[in-house]
C-alpha positions in Angstrom: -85.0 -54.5 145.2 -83.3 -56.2 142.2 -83.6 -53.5 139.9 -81.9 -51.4 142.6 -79.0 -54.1 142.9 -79.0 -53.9 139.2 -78.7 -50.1 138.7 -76.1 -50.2 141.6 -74.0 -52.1 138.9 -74.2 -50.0 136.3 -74.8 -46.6 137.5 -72.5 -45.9 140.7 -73.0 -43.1 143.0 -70.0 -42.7 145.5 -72.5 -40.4 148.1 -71.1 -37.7 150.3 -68.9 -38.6 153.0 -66.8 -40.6 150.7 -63.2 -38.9 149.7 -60.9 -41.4 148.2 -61.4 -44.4 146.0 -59.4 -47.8 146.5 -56.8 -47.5 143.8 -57.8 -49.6 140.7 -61.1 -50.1 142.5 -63.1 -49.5 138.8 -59.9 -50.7 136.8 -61.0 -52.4 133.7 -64.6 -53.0 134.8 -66.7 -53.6 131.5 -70.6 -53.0 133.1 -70.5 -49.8 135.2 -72.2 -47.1 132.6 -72.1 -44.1 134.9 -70.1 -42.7 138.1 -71.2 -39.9 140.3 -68.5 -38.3 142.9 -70.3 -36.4 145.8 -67.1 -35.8 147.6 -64.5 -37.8 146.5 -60.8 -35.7 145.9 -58.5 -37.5 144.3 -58.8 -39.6 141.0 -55.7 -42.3 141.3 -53.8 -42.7 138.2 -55.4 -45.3 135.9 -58.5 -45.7 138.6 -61.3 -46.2 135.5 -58.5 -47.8 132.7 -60.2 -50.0 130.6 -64.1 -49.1 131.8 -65.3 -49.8 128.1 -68.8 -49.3 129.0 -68.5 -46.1 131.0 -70.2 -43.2 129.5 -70.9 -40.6 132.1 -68.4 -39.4 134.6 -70.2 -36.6 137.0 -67.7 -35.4 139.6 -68.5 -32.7 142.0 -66.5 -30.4 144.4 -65.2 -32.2 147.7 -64.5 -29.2 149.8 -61.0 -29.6 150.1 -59.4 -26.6 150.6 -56.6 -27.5 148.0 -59.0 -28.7 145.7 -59.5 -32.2 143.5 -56.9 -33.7 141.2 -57.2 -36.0 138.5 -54.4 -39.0 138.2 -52.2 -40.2 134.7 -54.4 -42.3 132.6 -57.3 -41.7 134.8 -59.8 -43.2 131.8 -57.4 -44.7 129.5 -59.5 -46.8 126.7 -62.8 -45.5 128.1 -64.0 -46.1 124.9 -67.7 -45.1 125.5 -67.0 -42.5 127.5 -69.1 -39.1 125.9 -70.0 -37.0 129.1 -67.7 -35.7 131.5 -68.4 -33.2 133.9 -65.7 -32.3 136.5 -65.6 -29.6 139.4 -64.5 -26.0 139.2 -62.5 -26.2 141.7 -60.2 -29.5 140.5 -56.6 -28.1 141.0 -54.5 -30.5 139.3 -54.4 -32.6 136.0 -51.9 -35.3 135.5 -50.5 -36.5 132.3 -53.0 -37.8 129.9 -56.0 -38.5 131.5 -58.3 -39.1 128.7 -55.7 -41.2 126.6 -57.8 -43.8 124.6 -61.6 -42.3 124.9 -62.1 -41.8 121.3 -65.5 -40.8 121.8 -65.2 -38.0 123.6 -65.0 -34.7 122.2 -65.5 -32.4 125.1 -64.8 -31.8 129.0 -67.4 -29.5 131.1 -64.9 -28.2 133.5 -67.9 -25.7 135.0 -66.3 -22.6 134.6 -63.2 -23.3 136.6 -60.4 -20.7 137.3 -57.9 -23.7 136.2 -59.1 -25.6 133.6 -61.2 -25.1 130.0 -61.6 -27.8 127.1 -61.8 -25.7 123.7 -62.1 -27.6 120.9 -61.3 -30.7 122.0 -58.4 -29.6 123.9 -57.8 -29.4 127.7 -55.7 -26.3 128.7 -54.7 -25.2 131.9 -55.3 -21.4 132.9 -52.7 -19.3 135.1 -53.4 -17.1 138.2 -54.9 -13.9 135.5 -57.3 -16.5 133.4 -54.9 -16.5 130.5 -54.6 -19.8 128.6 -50.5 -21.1 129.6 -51.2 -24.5 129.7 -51.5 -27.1 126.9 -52.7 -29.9 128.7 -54.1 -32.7 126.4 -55.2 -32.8 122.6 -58.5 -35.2 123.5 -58.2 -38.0 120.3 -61.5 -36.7 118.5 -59.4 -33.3 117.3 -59.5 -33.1 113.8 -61.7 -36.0 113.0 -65.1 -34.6 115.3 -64.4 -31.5 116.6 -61.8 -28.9 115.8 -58.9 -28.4 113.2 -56.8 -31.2 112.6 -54.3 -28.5 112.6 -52.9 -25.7 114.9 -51.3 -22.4 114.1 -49.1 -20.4 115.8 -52.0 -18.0 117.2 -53.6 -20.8 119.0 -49.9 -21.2 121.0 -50.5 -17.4 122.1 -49.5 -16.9 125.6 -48.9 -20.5 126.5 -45.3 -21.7 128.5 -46.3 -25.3 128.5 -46.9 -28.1 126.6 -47.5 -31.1 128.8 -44.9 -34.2 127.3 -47.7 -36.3 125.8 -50.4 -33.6 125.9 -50.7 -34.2 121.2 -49.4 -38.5 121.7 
């Protein structure tokens, strides 16, 4: 029974049945390692800031109808973070969600209609597929993954540039 409480601390599982999170509820909490989402929908702004020890984010489809969204700043300085895998069907990504996580270097967005990570940067698809959306340049570019320059071909087709998608 303590090594359940234990794991409870460290690895979190937010079961099904669950669909919001308290906001700031994981803000700047140094021991949780890894957070599993059955059904939650909405990731407030800044909700896992400053979760130094959080490596694995696993969130899955809720089953809202308008899908799940991810807040600003979401894991701002989740330095350890290395594994995120988010729903297909997540609809929305605010500004700069991954500001800060200089360890990661990819985003498994499961073969969403909205979102892919390619080389270390998120983009944003339109209703055809087509790349149109620059969304975030994740801080590994250049260094771990990827050129630490663009050219004008990998612009091609998009109409946006979120405000601090390269900051």
């Amino acid at each position: 029974e303590e090594q359940a409480v234990i794991d409870a601390v460290y690895h979190v599982h937010v079961p099904d049945g669950i669909r919001g999170l308290k906001d700031d509820l994981f803000n700047n909490n140094t021991a949780v390692e890894s957070v599993i989402l059955e059904t939650v929908e909405e990731i407030p702004a800044g909700e896992f800031a400053g979760c130094t020890a959080l490596n694995t984010f696993i969130m899955r489809s809720s089953g809202a109808a308008e899908g799940e969204s991810l807040g600003e700043n979401a894991f701002q300085n989740c330095t350890a973070l290395e594994d995120v895998s988010l729903p297909e069907t997540l609809s929305e990504i605010v500004s700069m969600p991954f500001a800060g996580c200089t360890k990661l270097q990819d985003v498994n967005f499961n073969s969403s209609p909205n979102f892919v990570c390619e080389e270390a940067i998120i983009k944003g698809k339109g209703e055809d597929g087509a790349i149109t959306r620059t969304a975030e340049c994740l801080e590994g570019r250049g260094e771990t993954v990827g050129a630490a320059r663009r050219d004008a071909d990998d612009f091609a087709g998009v109409t946006t540039i979120d405000p601090k998608a390269f900051q």
